[in-house]
N, C-alpha and C positions, 0 to 999 in steps of 0.2 A: 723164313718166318719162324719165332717163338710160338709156343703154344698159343698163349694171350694175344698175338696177332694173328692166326691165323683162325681161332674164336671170332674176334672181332670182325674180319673178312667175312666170315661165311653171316653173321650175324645182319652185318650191312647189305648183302648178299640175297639176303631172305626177307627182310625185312621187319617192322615191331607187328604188322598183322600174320602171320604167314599159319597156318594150320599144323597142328604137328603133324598128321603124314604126309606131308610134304616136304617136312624136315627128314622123315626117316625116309622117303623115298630120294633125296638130296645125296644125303649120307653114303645109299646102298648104291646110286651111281659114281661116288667120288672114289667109293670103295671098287667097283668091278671096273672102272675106266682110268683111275691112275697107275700108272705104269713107272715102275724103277728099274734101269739097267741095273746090270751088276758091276758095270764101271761105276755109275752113279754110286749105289751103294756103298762102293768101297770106297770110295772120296769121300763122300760124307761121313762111314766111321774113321777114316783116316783124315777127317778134319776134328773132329769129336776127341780123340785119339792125342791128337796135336794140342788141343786147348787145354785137356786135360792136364798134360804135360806141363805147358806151362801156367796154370796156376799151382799146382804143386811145386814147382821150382821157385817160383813164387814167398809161395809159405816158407821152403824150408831155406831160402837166402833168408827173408824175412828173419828166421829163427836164429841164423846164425848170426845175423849182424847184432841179435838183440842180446846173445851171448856176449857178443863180444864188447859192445856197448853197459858193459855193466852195471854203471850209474847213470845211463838211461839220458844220456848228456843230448841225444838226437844225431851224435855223428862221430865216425871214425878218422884218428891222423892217418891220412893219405899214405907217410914216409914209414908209420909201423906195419901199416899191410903189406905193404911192398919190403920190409925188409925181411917180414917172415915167409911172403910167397917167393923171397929170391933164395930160399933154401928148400923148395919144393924139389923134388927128384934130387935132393945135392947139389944143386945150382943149377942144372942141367938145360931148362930152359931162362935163362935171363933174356936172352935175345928177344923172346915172345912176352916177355914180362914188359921188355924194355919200350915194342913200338905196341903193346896194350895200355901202356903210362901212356903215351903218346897222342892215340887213339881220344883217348877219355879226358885228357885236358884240353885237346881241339872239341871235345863236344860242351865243356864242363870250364871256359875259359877261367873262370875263378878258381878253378883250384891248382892253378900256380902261383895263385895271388894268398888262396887262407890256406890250404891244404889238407881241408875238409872233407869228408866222405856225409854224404847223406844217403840214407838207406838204397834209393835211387841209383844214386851213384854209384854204391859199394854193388849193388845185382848188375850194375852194365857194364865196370869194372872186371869182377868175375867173367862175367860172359866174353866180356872182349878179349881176357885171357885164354878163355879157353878153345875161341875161334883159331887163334894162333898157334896153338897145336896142330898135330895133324891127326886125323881117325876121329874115330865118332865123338860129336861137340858134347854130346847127354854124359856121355860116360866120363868126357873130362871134366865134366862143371862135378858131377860127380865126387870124383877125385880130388877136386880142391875142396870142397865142404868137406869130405871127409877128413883132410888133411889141417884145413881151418878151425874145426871144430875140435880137434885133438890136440890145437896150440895152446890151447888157452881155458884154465880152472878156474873152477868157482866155487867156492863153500854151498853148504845148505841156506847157510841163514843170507851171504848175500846176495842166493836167488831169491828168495823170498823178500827182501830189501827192494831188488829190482824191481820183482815180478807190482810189490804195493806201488812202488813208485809210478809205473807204466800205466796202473789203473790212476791214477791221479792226475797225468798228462792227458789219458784219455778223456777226461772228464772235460778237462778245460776246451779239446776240441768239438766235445760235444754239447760244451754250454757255446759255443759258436753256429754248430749245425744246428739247436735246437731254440734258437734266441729270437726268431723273424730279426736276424741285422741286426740287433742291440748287444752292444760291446758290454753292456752293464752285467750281464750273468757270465760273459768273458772274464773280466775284474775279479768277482764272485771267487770264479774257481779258481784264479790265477792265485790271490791270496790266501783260499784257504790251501791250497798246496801247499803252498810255501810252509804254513804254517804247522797243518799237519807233520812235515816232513821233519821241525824243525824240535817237535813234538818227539815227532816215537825214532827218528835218527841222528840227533843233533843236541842228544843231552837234555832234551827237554827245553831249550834254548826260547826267552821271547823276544819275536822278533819285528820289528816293522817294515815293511814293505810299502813302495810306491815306483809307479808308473811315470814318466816322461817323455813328449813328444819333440821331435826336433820339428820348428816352424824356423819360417825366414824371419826376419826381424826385423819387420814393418815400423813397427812402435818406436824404434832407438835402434835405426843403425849403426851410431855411431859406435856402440857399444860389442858389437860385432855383427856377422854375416846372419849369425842362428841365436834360435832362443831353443830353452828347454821348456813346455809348459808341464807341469805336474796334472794329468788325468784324472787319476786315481791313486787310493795309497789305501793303506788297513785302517779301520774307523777309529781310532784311538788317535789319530796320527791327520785326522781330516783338516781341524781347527788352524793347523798349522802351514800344509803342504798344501792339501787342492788349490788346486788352479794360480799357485806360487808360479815364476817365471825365475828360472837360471840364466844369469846371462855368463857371455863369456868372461868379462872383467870382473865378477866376484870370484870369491873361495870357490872350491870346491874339486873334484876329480870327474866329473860327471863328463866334460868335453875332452878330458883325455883318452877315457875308457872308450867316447865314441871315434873319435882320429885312429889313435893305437889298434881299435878291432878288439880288444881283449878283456875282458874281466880285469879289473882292478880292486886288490882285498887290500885294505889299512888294517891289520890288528889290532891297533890299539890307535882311537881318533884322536885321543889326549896327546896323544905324541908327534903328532904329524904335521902341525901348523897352519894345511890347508884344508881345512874341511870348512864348509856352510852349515851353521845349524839352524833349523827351521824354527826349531823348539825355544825361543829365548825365557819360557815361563821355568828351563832346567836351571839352574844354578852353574856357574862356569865347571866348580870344582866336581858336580855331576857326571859331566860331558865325557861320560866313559864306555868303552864299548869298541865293538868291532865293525866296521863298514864294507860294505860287498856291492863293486857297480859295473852291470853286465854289459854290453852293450845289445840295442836288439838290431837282426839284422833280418834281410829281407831274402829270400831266395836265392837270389845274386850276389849278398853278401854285403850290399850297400847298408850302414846303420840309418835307422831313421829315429832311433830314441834310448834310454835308459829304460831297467829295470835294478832299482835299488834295495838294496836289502840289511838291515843295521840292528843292535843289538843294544843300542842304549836306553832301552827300557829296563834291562835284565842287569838284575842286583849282583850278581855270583860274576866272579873272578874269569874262570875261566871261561871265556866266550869267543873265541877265537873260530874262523869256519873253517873245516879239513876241510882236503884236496875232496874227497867221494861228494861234501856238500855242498862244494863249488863245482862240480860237475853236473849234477842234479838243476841246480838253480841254473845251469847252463841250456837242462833240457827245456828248464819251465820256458824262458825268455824266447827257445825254440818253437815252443808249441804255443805261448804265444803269439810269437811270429804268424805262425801258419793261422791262429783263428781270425786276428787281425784282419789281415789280408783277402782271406774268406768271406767276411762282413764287410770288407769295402768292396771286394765286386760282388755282393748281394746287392749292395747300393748302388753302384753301377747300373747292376741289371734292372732294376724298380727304377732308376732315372730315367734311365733308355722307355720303358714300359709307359712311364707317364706322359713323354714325348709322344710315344705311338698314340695311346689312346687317345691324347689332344688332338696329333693330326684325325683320329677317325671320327673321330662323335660329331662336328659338323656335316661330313659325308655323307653320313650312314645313322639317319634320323629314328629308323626304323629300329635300330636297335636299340632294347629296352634298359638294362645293365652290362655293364663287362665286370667282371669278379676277377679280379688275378692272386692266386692262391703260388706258395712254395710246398715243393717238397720236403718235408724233414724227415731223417729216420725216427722210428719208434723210440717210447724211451724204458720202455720191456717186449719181453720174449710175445707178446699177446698181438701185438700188430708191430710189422717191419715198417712201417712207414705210418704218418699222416701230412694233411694236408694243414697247412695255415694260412689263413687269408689275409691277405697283406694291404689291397687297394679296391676298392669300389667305385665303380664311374658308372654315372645315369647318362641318359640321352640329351642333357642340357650340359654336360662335360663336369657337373660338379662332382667332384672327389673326396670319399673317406680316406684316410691312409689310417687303417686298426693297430694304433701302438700298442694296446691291450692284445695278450692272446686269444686269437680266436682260434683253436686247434679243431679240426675236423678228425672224426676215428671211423674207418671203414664197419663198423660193428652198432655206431652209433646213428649213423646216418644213411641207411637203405636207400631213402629216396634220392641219395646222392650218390649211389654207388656207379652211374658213368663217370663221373669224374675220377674212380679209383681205376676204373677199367680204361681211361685214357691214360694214367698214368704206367700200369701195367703194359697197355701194348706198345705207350710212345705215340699212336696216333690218334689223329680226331674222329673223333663220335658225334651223330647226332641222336637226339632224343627228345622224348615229352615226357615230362612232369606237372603232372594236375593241371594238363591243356596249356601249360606254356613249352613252347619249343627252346631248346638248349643247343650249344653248339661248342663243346668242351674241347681244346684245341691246345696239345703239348708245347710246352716251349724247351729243345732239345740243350743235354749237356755235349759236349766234345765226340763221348762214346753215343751219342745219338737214343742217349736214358731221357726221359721228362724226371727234371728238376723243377719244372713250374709249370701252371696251366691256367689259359683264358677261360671259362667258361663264360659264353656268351649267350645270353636273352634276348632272343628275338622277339617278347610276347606271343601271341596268340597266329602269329602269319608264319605259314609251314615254310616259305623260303622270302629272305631276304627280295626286295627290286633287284636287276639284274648290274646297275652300275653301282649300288649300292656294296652287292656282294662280292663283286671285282675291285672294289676298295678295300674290303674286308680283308679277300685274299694277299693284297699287293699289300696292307698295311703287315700281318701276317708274317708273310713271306720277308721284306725290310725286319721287322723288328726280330726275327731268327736271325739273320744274317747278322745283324748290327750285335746280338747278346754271343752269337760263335766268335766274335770279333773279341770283345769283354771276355769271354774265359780265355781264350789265347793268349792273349794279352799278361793274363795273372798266372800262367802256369809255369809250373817250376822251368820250364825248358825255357821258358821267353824271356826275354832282358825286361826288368818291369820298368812303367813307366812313370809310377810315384811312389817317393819316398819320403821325402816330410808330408806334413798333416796338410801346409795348403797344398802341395801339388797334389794330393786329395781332392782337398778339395776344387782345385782345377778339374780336376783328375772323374768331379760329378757330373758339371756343367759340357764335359766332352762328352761321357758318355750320352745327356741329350740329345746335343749334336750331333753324334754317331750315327740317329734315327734318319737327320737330314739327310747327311750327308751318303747313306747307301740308299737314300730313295733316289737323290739326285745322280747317282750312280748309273741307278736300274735305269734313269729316263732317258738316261743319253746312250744306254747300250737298244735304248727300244728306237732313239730316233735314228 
């Protein structure tokens, strides 16, 4: 138990009436009657001890790959780690080098396909090097950061290049964490990165920017397999681009960049013959400028869209993108990626959520509201997290879904403070608020953290009917199983299961079904 469950235990324990000397007489028995060996003891700080460790190794892989990563691209070639770790001791161990490569692409099957390191990648890499020595593993991970971090210089000013840049990615992931599910303040940051960057590292450079989804191509097969829809682009650029459609039979590079895997830069678009231009209000002899088309990839490294980026606003000669700002714009499309991804299984999880609640509200009559609130982190140092409410369901099943934010702040709302305390210890609480009964009920991530929580209105009846509250449970217990299902599914380690916009959207109407199909599960392991 954490301290906040092990509060909340004795709290449950005691209950909302209990006198305080009875609490301190509780206390001074827990105190004279629990007993710790000294085996105990020492497993416990020798597990204390262990975690320690490794979040610090942690941090300082973290640090080194961020070194090494200098224009903050999101990942490292595979074939230059390995050629600078194959002169570690003088060569002395390549043989451990060689079945640690080996190791890492049977875990990592894509990276003999792009030969990519993601941050991930590069600390399990390291580690798996270092298993392959022999003598203590700590001292060899040791040895290679030591050894890693001494390969490779950096000026002052292109740390500080970095260091701006990295706060600019992060931004973007936290207009995803921070969004309740709406891609729109994703867009937001995505553009103003770009633009910022293009600003204070790129000559001052203006640039326009726009987003592209790969869909099937429903509308006009004939035309080919996939379409490109245009999302989003920089508002100067809207009149033109939003919600345009790329096929494959016109101009353009935009289906190469996705086949090939690779960035595609045209320096000069006058020259090139293929390019699409959105803008026919420019003049032909205009049409000048530099074009940049990334592809975006997903986890696994499958594309499922463009991010474009072009200069034919900008009057001045030279506007050509260096290598350092096609690296950059490599990271954005990365962290992209990730917020993307993020926001569709938020979606997922709210599909799955509206399913449960449907199955319950006919059940379980008794029950007044269900409120389903996310966790977000804070957006300063003054609270680590809030809560946002996301759907409201009454007892006749009608449902709000709040596209407006509705943010809750631990500071703000006292009389809400069990549902801060559900999310601190992870488990359910009950409570009374101004003679209505409460029943705030974590809905767990991977690491067994509350990323979201039911609280649920029983009115004025201290316990639910008893078949009532066995639905309750059993809806509960299904809609966890069915949301551990949904982050598996999206996590880096898992082969993902949608990569165009419909298999998305497939990809909603399963997560519903999800809810079915592990109740139908649960029935047949009960009969």
């Amino acid at each position: 138990l954490n301290l906040p469950q092990f509060v909340q235990l004795l709290e449950t324990f005691v209950g909302e009436d209990i006198s305080l000397p009875t609490v301190k007489r509780l206390i001074a028995f827990i105190k004279e009657e629990y007993k710790q060996t000294e085996e105990e003891k020492m497993e416990q700080l020798e597990k204390v001890h262990h975690m320690s460790r490794l979040a610090q190794r942690k941090l300082i892989l973290e640090a080194l790959f961020e070194k090494w990563d200098n224009n903050a691209s999101g990942f490292l070639d595979l074939e230059e780690v390995d050629a600078v770790l194959s002169t570690f001791k003088e060569g002395m161990d390549k043989e451990a080098l060689r079945k640690a490569k080996q190791h890492l692409c049977s875990r990592y099957p894509q990276l003999s396909r792009v030969g990519k390191l993601s941050p991930r990648a590069f600390q399990t890499f390291l580690e798996l090097v270092a298993s392959e020595f022999t003598g203590d593993g700590d001292e060899a991970i040791d040895n290679l950061v030591e050894f890693l971090t001494a390969s490779v210089e950096r000026s002052h000013t292109e740390y500080l290049q970095s260091l701006t840049r990295r706060k600019w990615l992060r931004d973007i992931q936290q207009a995803a964490e921070t969004s309740g599910a709406s891609m729109e303040a994703v867009y937001k940051a995505v553009f103003k990165a770009l633009s910022q960057d293009a600003e204070a590292h790129g000559d001052n450079k203006k640039i326009s920017a726009y987003i592209a989804l790969l869909e099937e191509n429903q509308p006009s097969p004939e035309r080919g397999h996939f379409l490109l829809r245009y999302v989003a682009c920089t508002a100067d650029d809207a009149p033109y681009v939003l919600n345009k459609i790329l096929y494959r039979d016109m101009k353009g590079v935009s289906f190469a960049a996705v086949e090939e895997g690779k960035p595609i830069h045209v320096p000069r678009v006058q020259l090139h013959g293929n390019i699409h231009f959105w803008n026919y209000d420019h003049p032909v002899e205009e049409r000048k400028g530099s074009l940049l088309v990334l592809p975006l990839h997903d986890a696994c490294w499958r594309a499922f869209g463009i991010l474009g980026v072009d200069t034919l606003r900008d009057q001045c000669e030279k506007t050509i993108f260096l290598t350092h700002e096609i690296r950059f714009y490599q990271g954005v499309s990365h962290a992209f990626s990730k917020a993307y991804h993020h926001i569709c299984t938020l979606e997922n999880v709210l599909q799955m959520t509206v399913t449960a609640l449907d199955w319950l509200y006919p059940r379980a009559p008794s029950i007044h509201t269900v409120v389903t609130y996310l966790v977000e982190p804070g957006k300063d140092k003054t609270c680590d997290y809030a809560l946002r409410k996301m759907i409201t369901t009454d007892n006749t099943g009608q449902k709000e879904i709040h596209s407006s934010p509705v943010l809750l702040l631990r500071k703000e709302n006292l009389s809400r403070d069990y549902l801060f305390k559900c999310v601190d210890s992870s488990e359910a609480i009950r409570t009374s608020v101004c003679g209505e009964h409460h029943i705030a009920v974590p809905l767990r991530d991977l690491s067994g953290q509350a990323f979201g929580i039911f609280d649920i209105s029983v009115g004025r009846h201290q316990k639910l009917p008893p078949h009532e509250h066995k639905d309750l449970q059993k809806m509960l217990k299904i809609a966890q199983a069915a949301c551990s299902e949904i982050l598996e599914m999206s996590s880096e380690e898992t082969e993902p299961t949608d990569v165009l916009e419909a298999e998305h959207t497939a990809n909603l109407r399963h997560a519903g079904i999800l809810f079915h199909q592990f109740m139908l599960q649960d029935l047949r392991e009960c009969v």
